[in-house]
N, C-alpha and C positions, 0 to 999 in steps of 0.2 A: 709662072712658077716653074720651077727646076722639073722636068720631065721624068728623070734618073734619079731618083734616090738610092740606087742599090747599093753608093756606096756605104751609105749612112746606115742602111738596113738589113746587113749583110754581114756586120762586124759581131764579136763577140757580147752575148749582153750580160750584164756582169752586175750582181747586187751584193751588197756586203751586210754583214751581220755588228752591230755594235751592241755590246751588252743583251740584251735581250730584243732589240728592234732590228727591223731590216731596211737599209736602209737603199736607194739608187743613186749614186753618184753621176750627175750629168754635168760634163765640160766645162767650164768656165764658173762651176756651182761650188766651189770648195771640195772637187773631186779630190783632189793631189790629197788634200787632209783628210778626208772622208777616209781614201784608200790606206793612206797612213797609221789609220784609227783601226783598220776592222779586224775583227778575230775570225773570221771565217767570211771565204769568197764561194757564192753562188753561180755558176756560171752556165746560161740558156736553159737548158731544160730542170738542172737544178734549183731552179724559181721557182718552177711549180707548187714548191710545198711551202711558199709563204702564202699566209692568208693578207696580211697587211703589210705594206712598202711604204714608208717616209722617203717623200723628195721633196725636196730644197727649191723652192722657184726662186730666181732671179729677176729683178727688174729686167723685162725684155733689152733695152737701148741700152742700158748699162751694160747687160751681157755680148751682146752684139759689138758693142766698140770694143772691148776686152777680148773679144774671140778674136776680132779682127786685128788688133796689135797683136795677141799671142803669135797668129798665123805669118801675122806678116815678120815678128823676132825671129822666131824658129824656122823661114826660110826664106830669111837673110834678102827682104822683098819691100819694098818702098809702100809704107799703108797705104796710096793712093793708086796704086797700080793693082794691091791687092782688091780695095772700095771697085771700082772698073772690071774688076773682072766677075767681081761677086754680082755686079750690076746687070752685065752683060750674059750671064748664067752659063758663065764655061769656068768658074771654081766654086766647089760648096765643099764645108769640111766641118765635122763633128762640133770645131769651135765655136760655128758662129749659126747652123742649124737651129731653127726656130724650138723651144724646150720642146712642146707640141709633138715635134716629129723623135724627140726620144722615147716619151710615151708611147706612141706607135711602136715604136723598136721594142720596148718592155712586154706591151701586149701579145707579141709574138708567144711568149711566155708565161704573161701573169693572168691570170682572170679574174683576182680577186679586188680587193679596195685598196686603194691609194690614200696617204694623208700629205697631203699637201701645206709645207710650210715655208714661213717666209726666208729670204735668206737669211738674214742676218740671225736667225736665230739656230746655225750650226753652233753656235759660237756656245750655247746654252747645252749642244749634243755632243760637242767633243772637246777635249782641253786646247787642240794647236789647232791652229788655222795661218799656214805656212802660205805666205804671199810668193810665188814664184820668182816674179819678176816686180817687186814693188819698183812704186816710182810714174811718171807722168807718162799716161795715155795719151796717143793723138786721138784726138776726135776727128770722127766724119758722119758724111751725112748719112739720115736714117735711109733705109733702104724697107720702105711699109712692107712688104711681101713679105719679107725672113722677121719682122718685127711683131706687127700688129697683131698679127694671128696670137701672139704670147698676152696680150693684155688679157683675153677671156682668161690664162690658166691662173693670172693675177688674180681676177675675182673669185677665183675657188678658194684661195689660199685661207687656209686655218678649217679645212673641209676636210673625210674620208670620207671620199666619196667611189662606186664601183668605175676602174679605168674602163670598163666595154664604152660608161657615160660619155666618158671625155671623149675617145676614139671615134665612137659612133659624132659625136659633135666636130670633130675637129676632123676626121679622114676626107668632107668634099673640099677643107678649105684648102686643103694643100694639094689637090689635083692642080 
């Protein structure tokens, strides 16, 4: 597993407010709409003062192939040369980061509870959900390390539950 997260860990953490929920936008999760939607930006220390944070889970593999075409559109990079590198753990990028490790990133921040929803049900949270770049994905193969570790947050899903839980579960798997 990826030794260096800093770069993951280090970025700005940024929650948003829709109507009266708060909510965490994570990459490849209906961010771009999410952020489209919010009437107020929380940003690191200003988390603090939420008690409760809605996040959006993604099917792991779904997320993953989608990070990985995003990464590979946006720098103009052959998906299989990107697959290889991600493989080889000399590229990791916010896209294609297992959800798990943005948890972590939040934690820095939040100490309260998490609700944890399915994705498709953004759709129920906000009017638009703007497709970037619709249109056919390459597929590639699964890569378990940046994957599997996501299925646990799958089983939470329709849970608020406290994030220390999830972190305390999920911080040996990602050494």
């Amino acid at each position: 597993m990826f030794k260096d997260w800093s770069k993951i860990l280090t970025t700005d953490c940024k929650v948003i407010r829709i109507k009266d929920k708060y909510v965490y936008p994570i990459f490849r999760n209906a961010s771009t709409s999410l952020f489209r939607s919010q009437e107020s930006l929380l940003i690191n220390e200003q988390i603090g003062v939420c008690e409760d944070i809605e996040i959006f889970i993604r099917d792991p593999m779904a997320r993953f192939v989608s990070g990985l075409n995003e990464y590979s559109r946006s720098h103009k990079l052959e998906i299989m040369e990107v697959w290889k590198r991600v493989q080889d753990e000399t590229l990791i990028d916010r896209h294609f980061v297992p959800q798990c490790m943005w948890l972590l990133h939040l934690y820095k921040y939040h100490r309260g509870t998490v609700t944890l929803r399915p994705f498709d049900s953004v759709k129920k949270f906000i009017n638009i959900h703007t497709k970037m770049f619709p249109g056919q994905k390459t597929m590639v193969p699964t890569i378990p390390r940046l994957v599997d570790v996501d299925y646990k947050l799958v089983e939470l899903i329709g849970t608020k539950v406290k994030l220390s839980s999830i972190v305390e579960e999920f911080k040996n798997v990602l050494s």
